[in-house]
C-alpha positions in Angstrom: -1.0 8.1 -20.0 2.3 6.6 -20.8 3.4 3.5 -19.2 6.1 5.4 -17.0 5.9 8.7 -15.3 7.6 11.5 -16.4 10.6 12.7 -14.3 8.9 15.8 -12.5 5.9 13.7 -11.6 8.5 10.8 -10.0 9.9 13.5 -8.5 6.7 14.8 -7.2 5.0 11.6 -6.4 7.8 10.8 -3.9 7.8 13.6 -2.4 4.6 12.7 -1.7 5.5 9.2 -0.5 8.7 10.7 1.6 6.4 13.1 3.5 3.1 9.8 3.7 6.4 7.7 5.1 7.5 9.8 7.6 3.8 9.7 9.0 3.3 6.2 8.4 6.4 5.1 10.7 5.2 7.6 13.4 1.9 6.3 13.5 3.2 2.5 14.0 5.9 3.5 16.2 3.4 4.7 18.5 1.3 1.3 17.4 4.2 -0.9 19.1 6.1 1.4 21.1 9.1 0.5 19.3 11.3 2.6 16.9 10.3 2.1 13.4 11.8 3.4 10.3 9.9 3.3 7.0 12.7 3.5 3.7 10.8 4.1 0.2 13.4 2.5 -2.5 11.5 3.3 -5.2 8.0 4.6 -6.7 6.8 3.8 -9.9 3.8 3.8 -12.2 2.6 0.1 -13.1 -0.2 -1.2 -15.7 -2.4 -3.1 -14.1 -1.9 -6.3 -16.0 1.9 -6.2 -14.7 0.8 -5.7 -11.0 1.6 -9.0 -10.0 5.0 -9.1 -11.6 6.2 -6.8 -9.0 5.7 -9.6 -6.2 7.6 -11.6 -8.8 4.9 -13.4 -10.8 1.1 -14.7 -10.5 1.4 -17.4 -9.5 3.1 -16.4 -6.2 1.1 -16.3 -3.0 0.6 -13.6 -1.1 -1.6 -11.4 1.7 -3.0 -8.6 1.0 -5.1 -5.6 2.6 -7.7 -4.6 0.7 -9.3 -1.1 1.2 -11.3 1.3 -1.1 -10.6 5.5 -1.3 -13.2 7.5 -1.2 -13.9 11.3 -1.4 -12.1 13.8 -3.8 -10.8 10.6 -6.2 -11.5 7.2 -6.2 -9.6 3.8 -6.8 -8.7 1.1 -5.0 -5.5 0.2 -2.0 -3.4 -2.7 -1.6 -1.0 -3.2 1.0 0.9 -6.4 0.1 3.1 -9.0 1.5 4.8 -12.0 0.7 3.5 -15.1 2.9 7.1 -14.5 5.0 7.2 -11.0 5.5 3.4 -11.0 6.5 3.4 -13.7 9.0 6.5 -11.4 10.8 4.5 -8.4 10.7 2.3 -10.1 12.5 4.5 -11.5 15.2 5.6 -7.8 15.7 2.3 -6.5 15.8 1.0 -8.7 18.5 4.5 -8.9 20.4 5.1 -12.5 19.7 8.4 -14.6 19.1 9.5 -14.1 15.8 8.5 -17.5 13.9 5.3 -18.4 16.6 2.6 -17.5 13.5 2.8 -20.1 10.6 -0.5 -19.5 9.3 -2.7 -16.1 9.9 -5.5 -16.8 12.7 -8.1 -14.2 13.3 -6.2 -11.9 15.8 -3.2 -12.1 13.5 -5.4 -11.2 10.7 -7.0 -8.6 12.8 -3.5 -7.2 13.4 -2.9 -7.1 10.0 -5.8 -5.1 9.2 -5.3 -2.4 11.7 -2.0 -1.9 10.5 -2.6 -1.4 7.2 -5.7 1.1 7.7 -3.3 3.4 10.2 -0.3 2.6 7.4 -2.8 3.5 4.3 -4.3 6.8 6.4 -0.6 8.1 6.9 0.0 7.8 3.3 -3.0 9.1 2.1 -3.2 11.9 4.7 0.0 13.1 3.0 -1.8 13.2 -0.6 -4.9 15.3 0.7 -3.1 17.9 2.5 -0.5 18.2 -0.3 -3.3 18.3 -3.5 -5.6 19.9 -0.8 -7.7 17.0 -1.3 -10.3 15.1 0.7 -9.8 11.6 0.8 -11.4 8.8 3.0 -10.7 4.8 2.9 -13.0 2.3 3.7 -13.3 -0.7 6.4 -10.0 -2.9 5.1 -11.0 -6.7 4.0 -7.9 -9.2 3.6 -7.2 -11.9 1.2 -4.5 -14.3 0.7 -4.1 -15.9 -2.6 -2.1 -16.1 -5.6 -0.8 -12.7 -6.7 -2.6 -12.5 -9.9 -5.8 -13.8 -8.4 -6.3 -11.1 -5.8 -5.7 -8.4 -8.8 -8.2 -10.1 -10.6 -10.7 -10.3 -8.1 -10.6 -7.1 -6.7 -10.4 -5.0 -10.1 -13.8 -7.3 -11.0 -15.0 -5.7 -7.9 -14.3 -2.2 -9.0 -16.8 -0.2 -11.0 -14.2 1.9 -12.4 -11.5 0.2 -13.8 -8.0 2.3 -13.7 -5.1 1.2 -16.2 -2.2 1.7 -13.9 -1.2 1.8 -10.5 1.0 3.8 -8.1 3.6 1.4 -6.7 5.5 2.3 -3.8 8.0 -0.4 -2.5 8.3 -0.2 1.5 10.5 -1.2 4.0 9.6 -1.6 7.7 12.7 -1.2 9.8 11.6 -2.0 13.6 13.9 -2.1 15.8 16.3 -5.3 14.2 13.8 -6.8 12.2 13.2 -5.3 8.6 9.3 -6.2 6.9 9.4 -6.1 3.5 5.7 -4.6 1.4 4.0 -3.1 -1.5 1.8 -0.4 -1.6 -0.2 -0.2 -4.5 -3.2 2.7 -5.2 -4.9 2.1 -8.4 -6.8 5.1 -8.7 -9.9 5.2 -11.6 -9.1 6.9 -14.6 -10.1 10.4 -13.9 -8.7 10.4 -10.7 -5.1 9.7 -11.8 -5.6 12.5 -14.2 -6.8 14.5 -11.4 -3.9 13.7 -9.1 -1.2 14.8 -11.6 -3.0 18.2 -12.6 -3.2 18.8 -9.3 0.5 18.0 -8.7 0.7 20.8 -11.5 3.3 18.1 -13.2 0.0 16.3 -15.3 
């Protein structure tokens, strides 16, 4: 696998993405009965070993939703934030003044979670029916650390290591507010191989 994608597998992947978006906003929408938009600025293909660079370095802290796919492929799911935009997402989730959470309690963390496991399903929903697929995701677990540290840890956890990951960059749009995170899915191997063959692009 080459470190970038070629164009018709870009072109395919966020088509993928576009259509997982769409889904995604509907689904949290409904979640806070307020309009949300989700924009998708870009998709890429990332070694693993530059992960953290796209949060802009290691060293940088962040929160992260941790969840595992199961089924048809296998890998691992990340949906990121920086300390900021998380603590927001959190005050929209739970209906709160903007600025009330400084530091993620249980129901915020909660909140989080629930998000990102209705946020993840959308996405992944999209893959399965497109590749004709079946894909499930496990309970999500949440960590906050350094950016490099949370890759670390939860690649350690992995049995199959992958060498990239699938990057898409998302923006929440709900209502006035805009939330800022990353979706990574660093799918094993095989089952990146197995995505793009069956995206007939591979």
């Amino acid at each position: 696998m080459q470190n970038k994608l070629k164009q018709e597998q870009i072109d395919a992947l966020k088509e993928i993405v576009s259509i997982g978006a769409g889904n995604a906003a509907t689904a949290l929408s409904q979640m806070l009965k307020r309009k949300t938009n989700i924009l998708v600025p870009k998709v890429t293909l990332a070694p693993i070993d530059k992960v953290a660079l796209v949060f802009g370095g290691a060293e940088l802290l962040v929160t992260a939703v941790y969840l595992q796919v199961l089924g048809d492929v296998s890998g691992v799911i990340l949906f990121s934030f920086h300390k900021d935009d998380a603590t927001r997402f959190a005050d929209l989730l739970l209906g709160q003044s903007l600025g009330k959470t400084k530091v993620l309690n249980e129901i915020a963390r909660s909140a989080l979670k629930e998000a990102s496991t209705i946020l993840t399903g959308a996405y992944l929903s999209a893959l399965a029916k497109l590749l004709n697929m079946r894909l499930l995701i496990s309970s999500p677990a949440l960590a906050q650390d350094m950016a490099g540290a949370i890759v670390n840890n939860i690649l350690a956890e992995t049995s199959k290591e992958g060498d990239y990951s699938i990057v898409i960059d998302s923006e929440f749009e709900i209502v006035d507010q805009k939330v800022m995170a990353y979706f990574f899915f660093i799918p094993d191997k095989e089952s990146l191989d197995k995505i793009l063959k069956a995206m007939n692009v591979g």
